[in-house]
C-alpha positions in Angstrom: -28.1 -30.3 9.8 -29.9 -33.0 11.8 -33.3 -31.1 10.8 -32.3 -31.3 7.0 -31.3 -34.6 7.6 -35.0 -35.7 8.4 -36.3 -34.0 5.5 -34.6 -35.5 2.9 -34.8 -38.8 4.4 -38.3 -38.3 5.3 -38.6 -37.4 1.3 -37.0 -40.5 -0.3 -39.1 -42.6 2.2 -42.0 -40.9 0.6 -40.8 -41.5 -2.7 -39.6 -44.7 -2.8 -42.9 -46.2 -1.1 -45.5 -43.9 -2.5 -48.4 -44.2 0.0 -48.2 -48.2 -0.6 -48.7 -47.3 -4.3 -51.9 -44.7 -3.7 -53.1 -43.0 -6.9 -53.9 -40.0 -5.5 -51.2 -37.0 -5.2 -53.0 -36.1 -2.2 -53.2 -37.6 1.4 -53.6 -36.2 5.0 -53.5 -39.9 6.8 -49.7 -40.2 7.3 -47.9 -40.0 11.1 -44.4 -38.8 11.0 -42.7 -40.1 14.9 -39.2 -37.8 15.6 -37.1 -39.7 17.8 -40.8 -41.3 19.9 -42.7 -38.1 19.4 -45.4 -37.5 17.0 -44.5 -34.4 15.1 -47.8 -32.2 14.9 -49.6 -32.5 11.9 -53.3 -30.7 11.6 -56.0 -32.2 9.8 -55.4 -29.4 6.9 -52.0 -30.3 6.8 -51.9 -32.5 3.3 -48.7 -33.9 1.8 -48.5 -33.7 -1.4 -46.8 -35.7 -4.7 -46.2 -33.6 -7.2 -44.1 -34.8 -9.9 -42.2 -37.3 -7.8 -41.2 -34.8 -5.3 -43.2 -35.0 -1.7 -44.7 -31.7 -0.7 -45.2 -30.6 2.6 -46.5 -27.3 4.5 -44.1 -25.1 5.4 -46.0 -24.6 8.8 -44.9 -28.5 9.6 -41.5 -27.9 9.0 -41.3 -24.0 11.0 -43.1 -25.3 14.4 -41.6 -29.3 14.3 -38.3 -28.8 13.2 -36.9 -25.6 14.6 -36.1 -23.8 11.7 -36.8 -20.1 11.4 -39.0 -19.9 7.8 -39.7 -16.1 6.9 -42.2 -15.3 4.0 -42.2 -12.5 1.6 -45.6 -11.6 0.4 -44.6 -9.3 -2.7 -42.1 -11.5 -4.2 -44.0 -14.9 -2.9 -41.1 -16.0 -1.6 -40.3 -18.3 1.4 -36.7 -18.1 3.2 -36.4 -21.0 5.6 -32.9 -19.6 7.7 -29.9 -22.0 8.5 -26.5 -21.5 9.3 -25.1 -23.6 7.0 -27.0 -21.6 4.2 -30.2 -20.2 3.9 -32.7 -21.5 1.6 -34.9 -19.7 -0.4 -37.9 -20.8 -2.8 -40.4 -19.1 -4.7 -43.9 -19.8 -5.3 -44.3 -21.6 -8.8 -40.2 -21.4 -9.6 -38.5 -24.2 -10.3 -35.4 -22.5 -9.6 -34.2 -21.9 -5.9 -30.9 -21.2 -4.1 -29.2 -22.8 -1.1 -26.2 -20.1 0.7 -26.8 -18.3 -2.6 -25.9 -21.3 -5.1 -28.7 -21.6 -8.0 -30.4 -24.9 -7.6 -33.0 -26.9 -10.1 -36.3 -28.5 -8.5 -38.1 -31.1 -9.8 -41.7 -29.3 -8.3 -42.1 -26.0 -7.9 -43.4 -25.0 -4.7 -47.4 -24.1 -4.5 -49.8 -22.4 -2.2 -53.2 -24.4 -1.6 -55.9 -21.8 -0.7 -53.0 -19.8 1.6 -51.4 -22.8 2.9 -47.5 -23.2 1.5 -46.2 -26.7 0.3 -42.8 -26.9 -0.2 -40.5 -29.9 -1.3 -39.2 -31.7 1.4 -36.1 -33.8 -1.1 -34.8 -30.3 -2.1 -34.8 -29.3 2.0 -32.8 -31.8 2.5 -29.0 -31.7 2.6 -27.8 -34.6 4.8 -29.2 -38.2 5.8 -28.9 -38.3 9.6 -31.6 -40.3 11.0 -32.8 -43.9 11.3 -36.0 -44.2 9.6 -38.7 -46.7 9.3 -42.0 -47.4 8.1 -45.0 -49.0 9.0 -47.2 -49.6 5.7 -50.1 -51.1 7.4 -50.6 -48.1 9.7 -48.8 -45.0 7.0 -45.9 -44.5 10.1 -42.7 -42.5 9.5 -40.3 -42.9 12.2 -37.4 -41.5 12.8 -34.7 -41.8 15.2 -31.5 -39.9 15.8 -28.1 -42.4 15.4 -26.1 -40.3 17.5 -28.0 -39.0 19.6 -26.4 -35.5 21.6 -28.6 -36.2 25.0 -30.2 -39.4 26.5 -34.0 -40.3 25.4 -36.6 -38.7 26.8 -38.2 -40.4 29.5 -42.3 -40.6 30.9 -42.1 -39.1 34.3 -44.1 -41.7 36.4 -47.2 -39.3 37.1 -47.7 -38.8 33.3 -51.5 -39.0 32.1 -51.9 -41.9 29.7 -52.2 -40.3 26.6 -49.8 -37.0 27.1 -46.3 -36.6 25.5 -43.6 -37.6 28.4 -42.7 -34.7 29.9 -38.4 -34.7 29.8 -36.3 -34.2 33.0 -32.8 -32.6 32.0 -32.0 -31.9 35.9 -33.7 -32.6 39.1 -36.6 -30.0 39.3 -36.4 -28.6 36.4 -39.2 -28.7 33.9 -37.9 -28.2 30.1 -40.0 -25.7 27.8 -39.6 -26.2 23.7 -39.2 -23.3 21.7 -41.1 -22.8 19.3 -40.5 -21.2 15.6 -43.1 -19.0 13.8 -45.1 -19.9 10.8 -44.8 -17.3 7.8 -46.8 -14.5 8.6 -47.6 -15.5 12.4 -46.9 -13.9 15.6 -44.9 -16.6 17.0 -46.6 -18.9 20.0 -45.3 -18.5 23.4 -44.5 -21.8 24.7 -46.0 -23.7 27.7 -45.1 -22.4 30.9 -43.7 -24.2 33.3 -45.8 -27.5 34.6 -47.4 -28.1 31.4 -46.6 -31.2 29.4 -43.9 -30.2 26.3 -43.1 -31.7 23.9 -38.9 -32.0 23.3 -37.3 -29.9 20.5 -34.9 -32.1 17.8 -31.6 -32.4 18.6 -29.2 -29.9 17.2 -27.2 -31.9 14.5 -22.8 -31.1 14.5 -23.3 -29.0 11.6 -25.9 -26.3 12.6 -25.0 -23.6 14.9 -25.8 -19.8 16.3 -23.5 -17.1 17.7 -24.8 -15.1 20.3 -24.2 -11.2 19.9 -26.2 -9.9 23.0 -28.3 -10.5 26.5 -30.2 -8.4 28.2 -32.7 -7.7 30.9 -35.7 -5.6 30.3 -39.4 -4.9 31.8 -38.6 -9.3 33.6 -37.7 -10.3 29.9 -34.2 -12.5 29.4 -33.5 -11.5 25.5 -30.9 -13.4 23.8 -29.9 -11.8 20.5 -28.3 -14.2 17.8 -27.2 -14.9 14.4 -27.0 -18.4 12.8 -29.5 -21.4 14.2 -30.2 -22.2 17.3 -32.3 -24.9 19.1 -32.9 -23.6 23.1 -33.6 -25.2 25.7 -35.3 -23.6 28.4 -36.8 -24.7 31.9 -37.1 -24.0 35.9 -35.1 -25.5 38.5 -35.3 -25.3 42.4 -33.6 -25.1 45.0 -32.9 -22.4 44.5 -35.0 -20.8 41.9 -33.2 -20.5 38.9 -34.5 -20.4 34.6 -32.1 -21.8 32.6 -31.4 -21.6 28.9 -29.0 -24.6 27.6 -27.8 -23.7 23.8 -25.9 -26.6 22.4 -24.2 -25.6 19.1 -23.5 -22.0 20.1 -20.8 -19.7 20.3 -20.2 -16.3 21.6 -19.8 -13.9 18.9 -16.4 -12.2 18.3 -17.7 -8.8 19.1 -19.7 -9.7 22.1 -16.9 -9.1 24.4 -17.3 -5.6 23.2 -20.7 -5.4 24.0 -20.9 -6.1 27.4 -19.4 -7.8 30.8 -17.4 -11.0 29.6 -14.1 -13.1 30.5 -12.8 -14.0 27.8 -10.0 -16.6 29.4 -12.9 -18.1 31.3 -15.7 -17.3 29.0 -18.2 -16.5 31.2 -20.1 -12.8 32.5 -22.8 -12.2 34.6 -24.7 -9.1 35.3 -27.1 -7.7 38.0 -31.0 -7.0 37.7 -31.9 -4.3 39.9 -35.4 -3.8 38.7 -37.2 -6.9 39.4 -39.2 -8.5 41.8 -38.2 -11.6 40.4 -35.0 -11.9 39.2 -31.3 -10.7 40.6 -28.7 -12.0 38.6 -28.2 -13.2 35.1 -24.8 -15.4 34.6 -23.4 -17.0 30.8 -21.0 -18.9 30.1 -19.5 -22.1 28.2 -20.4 -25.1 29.7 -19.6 -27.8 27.7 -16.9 -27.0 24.9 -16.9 -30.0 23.2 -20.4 -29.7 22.5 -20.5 -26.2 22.2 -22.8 -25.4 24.7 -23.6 -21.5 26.3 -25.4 -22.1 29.5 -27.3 -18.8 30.9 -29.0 -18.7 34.1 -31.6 -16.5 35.7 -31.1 -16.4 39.2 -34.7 -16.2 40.7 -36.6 -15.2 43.7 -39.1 -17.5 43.9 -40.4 -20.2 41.0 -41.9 -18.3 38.8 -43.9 -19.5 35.4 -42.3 -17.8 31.7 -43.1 -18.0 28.1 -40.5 -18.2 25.6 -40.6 -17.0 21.8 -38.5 -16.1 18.9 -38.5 -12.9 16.9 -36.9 -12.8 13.6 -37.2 -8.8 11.8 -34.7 -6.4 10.8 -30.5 -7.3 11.3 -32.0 -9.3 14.6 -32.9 -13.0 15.6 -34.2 -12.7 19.0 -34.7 -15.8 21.9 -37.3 -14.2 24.4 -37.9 -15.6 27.9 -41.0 -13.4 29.3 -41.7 -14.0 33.0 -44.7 -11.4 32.6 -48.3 -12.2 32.1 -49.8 -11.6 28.8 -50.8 -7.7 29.3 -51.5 -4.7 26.7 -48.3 -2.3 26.8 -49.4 1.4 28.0 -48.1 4.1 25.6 -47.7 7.4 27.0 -50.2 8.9 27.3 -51.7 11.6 24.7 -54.8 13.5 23.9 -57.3 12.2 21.2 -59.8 14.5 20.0 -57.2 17.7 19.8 -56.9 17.7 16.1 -53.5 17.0 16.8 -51.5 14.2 14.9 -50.3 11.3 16.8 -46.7 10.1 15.6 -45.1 7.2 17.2 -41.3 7.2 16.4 -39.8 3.5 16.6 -36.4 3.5 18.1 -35.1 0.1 16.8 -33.8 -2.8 19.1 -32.1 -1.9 22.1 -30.8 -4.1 25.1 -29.6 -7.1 24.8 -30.8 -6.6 21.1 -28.0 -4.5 19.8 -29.6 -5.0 16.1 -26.5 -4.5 13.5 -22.9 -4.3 14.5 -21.1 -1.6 12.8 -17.5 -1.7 10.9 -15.9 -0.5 14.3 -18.4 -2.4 16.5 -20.8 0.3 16.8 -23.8 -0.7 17.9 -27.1 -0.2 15.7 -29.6 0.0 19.0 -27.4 3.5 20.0 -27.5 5.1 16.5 -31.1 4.3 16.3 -32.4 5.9 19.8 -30.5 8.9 19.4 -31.7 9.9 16.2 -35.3 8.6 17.5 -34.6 11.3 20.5 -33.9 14.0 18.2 -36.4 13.6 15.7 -38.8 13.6 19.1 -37.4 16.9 20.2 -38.1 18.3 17.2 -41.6 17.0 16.6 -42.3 18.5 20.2 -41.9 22.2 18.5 -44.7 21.3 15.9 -48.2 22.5 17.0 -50.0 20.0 15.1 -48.4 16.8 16.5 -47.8 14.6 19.5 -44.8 12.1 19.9 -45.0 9.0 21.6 -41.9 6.6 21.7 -42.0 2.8 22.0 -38.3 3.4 23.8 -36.8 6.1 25.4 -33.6 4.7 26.9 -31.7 1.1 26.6 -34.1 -1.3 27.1 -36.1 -4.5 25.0 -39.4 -4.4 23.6 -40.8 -7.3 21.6 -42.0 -6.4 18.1 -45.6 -6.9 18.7 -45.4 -4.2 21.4 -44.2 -1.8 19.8 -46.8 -2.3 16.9 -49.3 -2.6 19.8 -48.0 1.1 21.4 -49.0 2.4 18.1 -52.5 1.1 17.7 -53.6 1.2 21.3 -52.2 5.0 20.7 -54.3 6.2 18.1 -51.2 6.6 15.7 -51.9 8.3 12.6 -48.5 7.4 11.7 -45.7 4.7 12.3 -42.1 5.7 11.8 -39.1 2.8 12.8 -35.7 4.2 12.8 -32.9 1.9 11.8 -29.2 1.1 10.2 -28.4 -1.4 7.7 -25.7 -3.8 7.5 -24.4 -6.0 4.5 -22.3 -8.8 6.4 -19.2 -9.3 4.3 -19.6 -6.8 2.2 -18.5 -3.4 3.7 -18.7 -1.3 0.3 -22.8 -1.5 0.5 -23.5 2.2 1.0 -27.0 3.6 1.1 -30.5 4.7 2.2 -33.4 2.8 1.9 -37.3 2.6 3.3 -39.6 0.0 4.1 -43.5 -0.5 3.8 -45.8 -3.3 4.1 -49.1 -1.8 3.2 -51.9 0.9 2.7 -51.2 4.0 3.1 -47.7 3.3 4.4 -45.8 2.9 0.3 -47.4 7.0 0.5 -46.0 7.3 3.4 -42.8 5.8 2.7 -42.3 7.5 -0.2 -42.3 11.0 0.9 -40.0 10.0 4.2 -37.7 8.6 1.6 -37.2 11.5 -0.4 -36.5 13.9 2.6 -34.3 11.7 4.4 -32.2 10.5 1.2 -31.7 14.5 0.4 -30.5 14.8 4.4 -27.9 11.7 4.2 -26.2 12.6 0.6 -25.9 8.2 0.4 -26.1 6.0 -2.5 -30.5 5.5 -3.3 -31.6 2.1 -2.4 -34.8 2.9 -3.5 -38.3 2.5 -1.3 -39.3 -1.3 -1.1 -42.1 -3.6 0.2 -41.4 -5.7 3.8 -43.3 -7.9 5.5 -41.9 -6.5 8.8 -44.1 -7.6 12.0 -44.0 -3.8 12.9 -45.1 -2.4 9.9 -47.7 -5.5 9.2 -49.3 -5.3 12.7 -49.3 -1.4 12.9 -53.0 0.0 11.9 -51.9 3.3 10.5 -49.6 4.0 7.7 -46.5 2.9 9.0 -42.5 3.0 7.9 -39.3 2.0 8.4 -35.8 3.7 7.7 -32.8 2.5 7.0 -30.7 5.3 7.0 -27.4 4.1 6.5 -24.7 0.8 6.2 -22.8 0.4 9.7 -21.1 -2.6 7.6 -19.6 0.9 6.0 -16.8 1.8 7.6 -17.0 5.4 6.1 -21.1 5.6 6.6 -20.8 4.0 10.2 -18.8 7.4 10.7 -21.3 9.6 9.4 -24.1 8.0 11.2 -22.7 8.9 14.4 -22.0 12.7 14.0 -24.4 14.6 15.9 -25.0 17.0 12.6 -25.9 14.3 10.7 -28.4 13.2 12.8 -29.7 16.8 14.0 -30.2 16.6 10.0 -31.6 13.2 9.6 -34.0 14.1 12.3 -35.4 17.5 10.7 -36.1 15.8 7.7 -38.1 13.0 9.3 -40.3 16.4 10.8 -40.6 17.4 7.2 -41.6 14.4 5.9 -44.1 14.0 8.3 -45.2 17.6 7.6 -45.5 17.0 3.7 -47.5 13.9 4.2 -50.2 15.2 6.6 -50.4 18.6 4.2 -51.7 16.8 1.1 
């Protein structure tokens, strides 16, 4: 990858010249130029030397580079996501894996007062940039040798001083997309009119697949496994949002999923609930390059955010035409001495989560069971029910969290199905906490559901899901069975199973709030 490529470049140039031979393993005074733009380095941001091998945050490489990085606070370890095999390292191991393959470090990574450093040689897989360095002034520049698009260019009303703002098509105004930092909510980008800053080129060997898009609440949600590097902006004339994704295919069950010609490669569908927006369109624009093209058809220009969510058998591109507003939950009745349980349907729209052994869709399995478990809690004098979702439709991760709290909950429950990609005999029930009173929680859901499926144990384990860290009550989340299981995908499905599944989510519920 063109990313990787940087790094490890970026790394020997490091090593080889040292600072100009400083002593010190620290420094914070080095500019790093990507193809004529600075890349964004904070003042806290030090690189480190550590035993020959340059050290870098992990923040600099998630929000510059367009890599997805994940963290896991339990086992201290940090995933950085690639298609062409994800990377894992662990705090203070010398040992790390690349697509599952054992690898050796020379420096372990380290945490400096919360802040991740991380080797930038072992990153690295490929040299595929021009680099060069200005001593005098501690410069790193870098350039792309093939590059997949022309240079960006300073529009002529540009204010000295601001990054060049790039013109892909008459009227259009490009929006990056940023990748979240371990442990963030990720950072909506700058809507349109603002000054970006371009995204690196995607390099021939990264890639994503696209396995759904959808419409929900003026959201354009893009559901995808793999890498990708979006580009989104506005054109006129007439109003239109478009998202180009170079290095992207159409995954082979998306034809399954929803409208698409497959001789032509293309689909389209209406939107009949928006102000906004009428018509979404996808398709292949430029096979040799790979590129999906999907367009918003608009009613007037209208300013977006865009962000990526990465939790739970999904990797999600968002384009939000909303304004930053509070989501309303149903509403419920504090003070009653009733409990307030918020049941999490997983996914939905053109998020269709995991994609079973027979292309079952994870999003289905998950609000039906949610709808039965809320028909059942309905019967139970001492609770209330509250869904994040009650039919096919998106909501981001921080909203549903956000339902929860502005809610009251006094308990989170998310409703899933698991998948093992390439490995359809994984068979089993597991349950997910991330913190205080949640492992109780999860416990006793565990034991009730796992007694209602009959499935292999897969034990209760920690998660740093963004719905379970972000939710202020004890919160949960099920994974009740494999879809990658041809023989549990079944299961899943049948209504008694899930009138089943559902009654012991009541009980647990009930057992928990009786202690």
């Amino acid at each position: 990858m063109k990313q990787f490529g940087f790094l490890v470049m970026l790394a020997a140039l490091f090593f080889c010249f040292s600072f100009a031979g400083q002593a010190s393993a620290q420094t914070s005074g080095a500019t790093i130029i990507l193809d004529g733009q600075a890349l964004s380095l904070q003042k806290k941001d030090k690189v480190e030397i550590i035993k020959g091998s340059v050290m870098v945050p992990i923040r600099v490489i998630a929000e510059n580079l367009a890599l997805l990085v994940t963290w896991n606070q339990k086992q201290a370890q940090v995933k950085i996501l690639s298609g062409s095999g994800d990377i894992e390292l662990t705090i203070g191991r010398t040992t790390a894996s690349v697509g599952g393959t054992g690898m050796k470090l020379n420096a372990a990574p380290v945490n400096r007062s919360g802040t991740t450093l991380v080797p930038l040689r072992f990153i690295g897989e490929a040299a595929g940039l021009e680099v060069g360095w200005d001593n005098a002034k501690k410069i790193v520049t870098l350039a792309s040798s093939q590059p997949s698009e022309p240079p960006y260019t300073p529009s002529p009303s540009a204010t000295p001083g601001t990054s060049p703002t790039p013109s892909p098509s008459p009227s259009a105004t490009p929006t990056p997309t940023p990748t979240p930092t371990p442990g963030t909510t990720p950072t909506p980008s700058p809507s349109p009119g603002t000054t970006p800053t371009p995204s690196p080129s995607p390099s021939p060997s990264s890639g994503g697949q696209i396995k759904g898009i959808g419409w929900s609440d003026n959201r354009l949600a893009i559901a995808f496994s793999g890498s990708m590097i979006p580009k989104a902006y506005t054109a006129a004339d007439p109003a239109r949002l478009i998202v180009e994704l170079p290095k992207t295919s159409f995954d082979p069950a998306f034809a399954t999923l929803q409208a698409f010609d497959t001789v032509t490669q293309s689909g389209a569908f209406a939107i009949a609930d928006s102000a906004d927006a009428t018509l979404v369109k996808y398709e292949v624009t430029d096979t040799a390059a790979q590129t999906i093209t999907i367009t918003v058809e608009l009613n007037r220009d209208k300013p977006f955010s865009a962000y990526q969510e990465a939790d739970v058998e999904s990797n999600v591109y968002v384009i939000d035409l909303n304004p930053n507003a509070t989501p309303t939950p149903p509403p419920v009745k504090p003070g009653n001495g009733k409990k307030i349980i918020v049941i999490d349907p997983g996914h939905g729209d053109g998020d269709p989560g995991g994609i079973g052994a027979t292309k079952k869709q994870e999003k289905s399995f998950n609000l039906s069971l949610a709808l039965k478990v809320e028909k059942l809690l309905k019967k139970e004098s001492a609770f209330e029910v509250v869904l994040t979702r009650r039919d096919d439709t998106f909501i981001p991760l921080s909203d549903r969290a956000t339902i929860a709290n502005v809610a009251g909950a006094d308990a989170f429950v998310s409703i899933h199905a698991n998948i093992a990609p390439g490995k359809p005999t994984v068979r089993g029930t597991e349950t997910y906490y991330y913190a205080g009173g949640g492992k109780t929680l999860a416990n006793i859901m565990h034991k009730h559901v796992l007694g209602a499926t009959g499935f292999t144990d897969r034990k209760v384990k920690y998660a740093s899901y963004k719905v379970l860290r972000e939710s202020a009550m004890p919160a949960t989340l099920l994974e009740v069975g494999f879809l990658s299981n041809a023989t549990e995908e079944s299961i899943l499905f049948s209504d008694s199973f899930q009138n089943r599944v559902a009654q012991a989510i009541v009980d647990g519920l009930k057992e928990y709030f009786s202690r």
